[in-house]
C-alpha positions as CSV (number, residue, x, y, z in Angstrom):
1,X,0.0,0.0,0.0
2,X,1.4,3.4,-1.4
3,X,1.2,5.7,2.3
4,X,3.1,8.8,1.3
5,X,0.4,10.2,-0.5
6,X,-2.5,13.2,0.3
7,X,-4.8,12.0,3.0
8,X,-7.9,12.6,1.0
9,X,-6.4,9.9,-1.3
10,X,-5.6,7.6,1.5
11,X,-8.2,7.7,3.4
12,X,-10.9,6.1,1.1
13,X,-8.4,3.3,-0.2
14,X,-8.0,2.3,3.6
15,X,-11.7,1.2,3.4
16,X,-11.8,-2.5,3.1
17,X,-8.0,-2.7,4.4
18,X,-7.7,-5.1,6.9
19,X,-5.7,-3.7,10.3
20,X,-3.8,-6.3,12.3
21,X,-2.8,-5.3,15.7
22,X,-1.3,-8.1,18.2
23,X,-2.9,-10.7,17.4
24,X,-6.8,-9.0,16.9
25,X,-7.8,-8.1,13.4
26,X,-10.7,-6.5,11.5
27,X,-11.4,-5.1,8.5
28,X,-11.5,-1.5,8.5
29,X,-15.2,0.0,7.4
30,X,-14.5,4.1,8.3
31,X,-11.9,6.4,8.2
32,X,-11.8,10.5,8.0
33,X,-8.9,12.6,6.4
34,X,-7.1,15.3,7.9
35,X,-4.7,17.9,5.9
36,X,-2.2,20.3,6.6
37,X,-4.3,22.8,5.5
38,X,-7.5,21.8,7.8
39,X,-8.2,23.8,10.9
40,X,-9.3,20.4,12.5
41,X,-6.4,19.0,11.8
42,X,-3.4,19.0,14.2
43,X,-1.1,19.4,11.9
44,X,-2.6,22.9,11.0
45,X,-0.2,25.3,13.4
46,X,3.0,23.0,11.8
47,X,5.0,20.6,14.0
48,X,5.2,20.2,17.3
49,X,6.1,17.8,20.0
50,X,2.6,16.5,20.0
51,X,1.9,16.0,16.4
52,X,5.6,15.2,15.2
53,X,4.4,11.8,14.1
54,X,2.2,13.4,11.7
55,X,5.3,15.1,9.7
56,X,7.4,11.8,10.0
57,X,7.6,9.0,8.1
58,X,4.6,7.7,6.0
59,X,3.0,4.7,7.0
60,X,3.5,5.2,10.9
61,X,0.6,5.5,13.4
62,X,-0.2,8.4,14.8
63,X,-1.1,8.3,18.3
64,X,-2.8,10.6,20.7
65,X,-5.6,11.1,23.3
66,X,-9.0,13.0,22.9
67,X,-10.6,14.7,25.7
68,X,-8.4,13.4,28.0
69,X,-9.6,9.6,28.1
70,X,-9.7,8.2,24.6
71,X,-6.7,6.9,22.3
72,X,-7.1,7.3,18.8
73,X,-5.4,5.8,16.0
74,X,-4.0,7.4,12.9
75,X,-1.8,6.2,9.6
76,X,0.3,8.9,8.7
77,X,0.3,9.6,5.1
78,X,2.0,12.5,3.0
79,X,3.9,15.2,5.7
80,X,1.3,16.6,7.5
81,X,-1.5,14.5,6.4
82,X,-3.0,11.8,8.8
83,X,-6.1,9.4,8.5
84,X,-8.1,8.2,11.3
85,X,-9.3,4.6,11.4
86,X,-12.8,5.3,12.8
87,X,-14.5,2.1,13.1
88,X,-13.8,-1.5,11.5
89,X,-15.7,-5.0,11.7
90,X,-13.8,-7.5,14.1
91,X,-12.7,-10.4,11.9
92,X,-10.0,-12.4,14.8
93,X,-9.5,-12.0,18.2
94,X,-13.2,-11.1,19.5
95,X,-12.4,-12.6,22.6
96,X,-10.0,-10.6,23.5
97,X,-11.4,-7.2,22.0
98,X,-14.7,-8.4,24.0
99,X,-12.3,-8.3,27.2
100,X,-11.1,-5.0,26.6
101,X,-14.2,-3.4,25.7
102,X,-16.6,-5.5,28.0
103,X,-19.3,-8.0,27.2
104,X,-22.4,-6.3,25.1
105,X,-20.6,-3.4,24.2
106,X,-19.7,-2.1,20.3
107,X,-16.0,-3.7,19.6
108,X,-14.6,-1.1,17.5
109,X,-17.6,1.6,16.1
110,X,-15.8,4.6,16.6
111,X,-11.8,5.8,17.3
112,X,-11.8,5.1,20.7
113,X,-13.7,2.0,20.9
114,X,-11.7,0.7,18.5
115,X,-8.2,2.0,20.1
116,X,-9.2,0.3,23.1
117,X,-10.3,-2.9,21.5
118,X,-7.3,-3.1,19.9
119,X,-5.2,-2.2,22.5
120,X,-3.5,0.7,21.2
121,X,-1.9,3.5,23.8
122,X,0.6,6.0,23.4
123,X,3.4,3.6,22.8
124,X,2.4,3.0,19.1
125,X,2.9,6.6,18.5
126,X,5.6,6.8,15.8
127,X,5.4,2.9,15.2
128,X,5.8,1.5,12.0
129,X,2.9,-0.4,10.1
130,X,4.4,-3.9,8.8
131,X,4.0,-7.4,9.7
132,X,3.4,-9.6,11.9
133,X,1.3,-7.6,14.8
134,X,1.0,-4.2,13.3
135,X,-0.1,-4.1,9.9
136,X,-2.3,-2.9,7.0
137,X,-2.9,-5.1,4.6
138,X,-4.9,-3.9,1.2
139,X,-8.3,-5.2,0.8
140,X,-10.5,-4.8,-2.5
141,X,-12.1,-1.8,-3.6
142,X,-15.6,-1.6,-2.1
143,X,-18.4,0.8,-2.1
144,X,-18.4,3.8,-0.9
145,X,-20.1,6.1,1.3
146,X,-18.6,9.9,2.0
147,X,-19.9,12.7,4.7
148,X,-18.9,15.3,6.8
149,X,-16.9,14.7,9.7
150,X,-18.2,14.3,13.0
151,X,-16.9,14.7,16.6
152,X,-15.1,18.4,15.7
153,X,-16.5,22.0,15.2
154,X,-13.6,23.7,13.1
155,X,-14.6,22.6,9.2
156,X,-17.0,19.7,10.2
157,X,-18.8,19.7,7.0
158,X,-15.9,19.2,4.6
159,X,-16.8,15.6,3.1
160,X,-13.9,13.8,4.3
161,X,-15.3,11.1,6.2
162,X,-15.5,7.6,4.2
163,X,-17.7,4.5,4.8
164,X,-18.2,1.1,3.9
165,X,-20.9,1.2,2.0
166,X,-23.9,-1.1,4.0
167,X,-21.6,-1.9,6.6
168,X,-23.3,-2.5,10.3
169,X,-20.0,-1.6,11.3
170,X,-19.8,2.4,11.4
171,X,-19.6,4.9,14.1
172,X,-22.8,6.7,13.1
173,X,-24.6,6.5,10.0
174,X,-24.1,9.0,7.2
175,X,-26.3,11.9,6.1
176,X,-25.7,11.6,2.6
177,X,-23.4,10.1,0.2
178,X,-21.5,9.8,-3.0
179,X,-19.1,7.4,-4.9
C-alpha cells in the first residue's frame, strides 16, 4: 500500500484494508482525512512535539488522546497529512477485543472503541505499520459512502469522512453520500 500520498487519497483506499494489531484483526469500514491545511487537523499550526508523528515518516501511526480519556489511531500519510481509522468490523480475536471493551458493548464503532479494542496507547505513536502484529494489509475496492466529519466543530462539514458502504460496522450513520 502506497502511504506517502495526500490523505484525501488515502483515506478512502483504507476502506476494506484489513488492520492487524497483536494478534486482533478486523477489516476497516470508516476512516476521516485530515490535511495540513485543515483547521481540524493538528497538523494545522505546523509541527510540534505532540503531532511530530504526523510530519514523520509515512506509514506510521499516529497516536494521541481525545478529551483526555480516549486513544485514537491514525496512519500517517503525505507530511502533515493523517487518516483516522474510525471504526472497523472485528474479523479475529473477538475474545480478546470483548475483554477490553466489555461484554455487550460495540468492539470497535468509533476511534476510541476501537483504540481500546485493539489495544492501542501512546506507545504506538511513531510505530511502524508492517508485519506480523502491526499491519495494514490492502483489501479490494468496495463501495463507498462519504460525509462530513463528526466529533469536531472547526470545518466539520468538509466531506472527508468515508464509509463502507452497508456496513453494520460504522460509528454513526451518514447523512448523505456519493461514490
Amino acid at each position: 500500500m502506497i502511504f506517502n500520498r495526500p490523505a484525501t487519497d488515502l483515506a478512502p483506499a483504507l476502506i476494506g484494508a484489513t488492520l492487524t494489531v497483536r494478534g486482533c484483526s478486523g477489516l476497516i469500514t470508516e476512516t476521516e482525512a485530515y490535511t495540513p491545511d485543515d483547521p481540524a487537523s493538528h497538523s494545522f499550526p505546523g509541527p510540534t512535539r505532540r503531532n511530530a508523528a504526523m510530519f514523520g515518516p509515512a506509514g506510521h501511526a499516529y497516536v494521541y488522546r481525545i478529551y483526555g480519556m480516549h486513544w485514537c489511531l491514525n496512519v500517517v500519510a503525505a507530511p502533515g497529512h493523517a487518516v483516522l481509522i474510525r471504526a472497523l468490523e472485528p474479523l479475529s480475536g473477538i475474545d480478546a477485543m470483548t475483554a477490553r471493551r466489555g461484554r455487550g458493548k460495540p468492539l470497535a464503532k468509533g476511534p476510541g472503541m476501537l483504540a481500546q479494542a485493539l489495544d492501542i496507547t501512546g506507545m504506538d505513536n511513531g510505530r511502524p505499520f508492517g508485519p506480523p502484529d502491526f499491519a495494514l494489509k490492502p483489501g479490494t475496492t468496495p463501495d463507498l459512502v462519504i460525509g462530513p466529519r463528526i466529533g469536531i466543530t472547526k470545518a466539520a462539514d468538509w466531506p472527508r469522512r468515508f464509509g463502507l458502504k452497508g456496513s453494520r460496522h460504522l460509528s454513526r450513520p451518514f447523512p448523505f453520500s456519493s461514490v
